[in-house]
Legacy VTK file of the C-alpha trace (Angstrom):
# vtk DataFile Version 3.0
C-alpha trace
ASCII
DATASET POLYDATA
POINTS 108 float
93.054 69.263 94.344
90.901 71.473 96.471
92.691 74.396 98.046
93.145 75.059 101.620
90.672 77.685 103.301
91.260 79.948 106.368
89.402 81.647 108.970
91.643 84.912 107.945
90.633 86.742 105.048
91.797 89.418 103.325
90.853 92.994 104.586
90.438 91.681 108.087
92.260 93.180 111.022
94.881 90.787 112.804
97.000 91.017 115.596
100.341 89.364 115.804
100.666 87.260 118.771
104.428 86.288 117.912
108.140 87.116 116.291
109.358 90.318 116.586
106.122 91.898 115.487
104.381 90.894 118.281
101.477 92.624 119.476
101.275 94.954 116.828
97.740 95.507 115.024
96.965 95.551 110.914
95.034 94.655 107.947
95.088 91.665 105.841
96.679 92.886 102.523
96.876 89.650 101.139
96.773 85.805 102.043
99.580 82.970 100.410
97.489 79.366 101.018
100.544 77.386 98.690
103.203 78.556 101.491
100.577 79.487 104.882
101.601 82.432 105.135
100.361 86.135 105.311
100.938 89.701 104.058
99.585 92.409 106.805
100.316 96.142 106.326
102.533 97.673 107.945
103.843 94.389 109.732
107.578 93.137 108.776
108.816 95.268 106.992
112.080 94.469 104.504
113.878 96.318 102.252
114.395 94.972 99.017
117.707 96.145 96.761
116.280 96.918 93.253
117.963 97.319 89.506
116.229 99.884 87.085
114.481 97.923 84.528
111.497 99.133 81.751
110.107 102.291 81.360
108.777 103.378 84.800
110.415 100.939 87.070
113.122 103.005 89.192
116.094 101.317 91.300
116.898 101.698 94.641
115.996 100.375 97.899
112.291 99.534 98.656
110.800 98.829 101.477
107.828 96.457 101.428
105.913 94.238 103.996
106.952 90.546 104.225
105.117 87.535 104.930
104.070 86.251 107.969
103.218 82.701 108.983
99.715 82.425 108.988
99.774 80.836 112.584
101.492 83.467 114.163
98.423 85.807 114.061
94.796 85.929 115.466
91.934 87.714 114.338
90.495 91.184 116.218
87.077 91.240 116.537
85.578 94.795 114.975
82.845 94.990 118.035
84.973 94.041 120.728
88.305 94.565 119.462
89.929 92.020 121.440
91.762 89.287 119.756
88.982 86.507 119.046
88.540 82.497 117.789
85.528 82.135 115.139
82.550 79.921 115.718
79.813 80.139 112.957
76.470 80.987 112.409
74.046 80.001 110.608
71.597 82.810 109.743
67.839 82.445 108.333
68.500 82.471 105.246
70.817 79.314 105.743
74.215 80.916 105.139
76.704 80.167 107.252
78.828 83.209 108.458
81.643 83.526 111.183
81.159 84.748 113.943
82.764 86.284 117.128
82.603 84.010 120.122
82.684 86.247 122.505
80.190 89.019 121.422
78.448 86.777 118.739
78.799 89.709 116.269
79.174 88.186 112.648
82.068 89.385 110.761
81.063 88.658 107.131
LINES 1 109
108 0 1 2 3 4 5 6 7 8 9 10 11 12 13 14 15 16 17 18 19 20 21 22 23 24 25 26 27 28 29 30 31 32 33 34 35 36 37 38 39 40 41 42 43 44 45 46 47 48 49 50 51 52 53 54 55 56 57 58 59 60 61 62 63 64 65 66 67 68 69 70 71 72 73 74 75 76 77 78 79 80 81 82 83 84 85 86 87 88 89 90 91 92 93 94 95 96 97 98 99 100 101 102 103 104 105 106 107
């Protein structure tokens, strides 16, 4: 079964464009393709109610990001740093890489 591929990767930045996050500004920490949904830092934060268990692990309350649906934010261009849709290009070397359509800059 081939897995599903996004324009989002990790390390990119993203802006949240709705919930109650909205408008805020982060980095991909990490992307979920089984449930479409994304991990940016700093974005959604929960607190999660932990036991002590093993050696190092302490209890307590932790607070950790949550995920996000994966449709609910856009990418920010690094050049323009607007909010952006991908196009690609293909470069000489016949890679394809994506690109930003308004400024054209390539973000791989």
């Amino acid at each position: 079964m081939k897995s599903k591929s996004y324009h989002i990767r990790k390390d990119d930045r993203v802006l949240v464009i709705s919930g109650k996050e909205k408008g805020k500004v982060g980095k991909v920490l990490k992307i979920l393709p089984k449930k479409d949904r994304i991990i940016v830092e700093k974005i959604n934060m929960i607190k999660r109610h932990t036991r002590p268990g093993g050696m190092a692990a302490r209890g307590g309350i932790i607070e950790k990001e949550g995920a996000l649906p994966i449709s609910n934010v856009m990418l920010v261009c690094p050049k323009c740093t607007d909010p952006i849709r991908l196009g690609k290009k293909e470069l000489e070397d016949g890679r394809r890489v994506r690109a930003c359509r308004k400024c054209g800059e390539t973000l791989d």
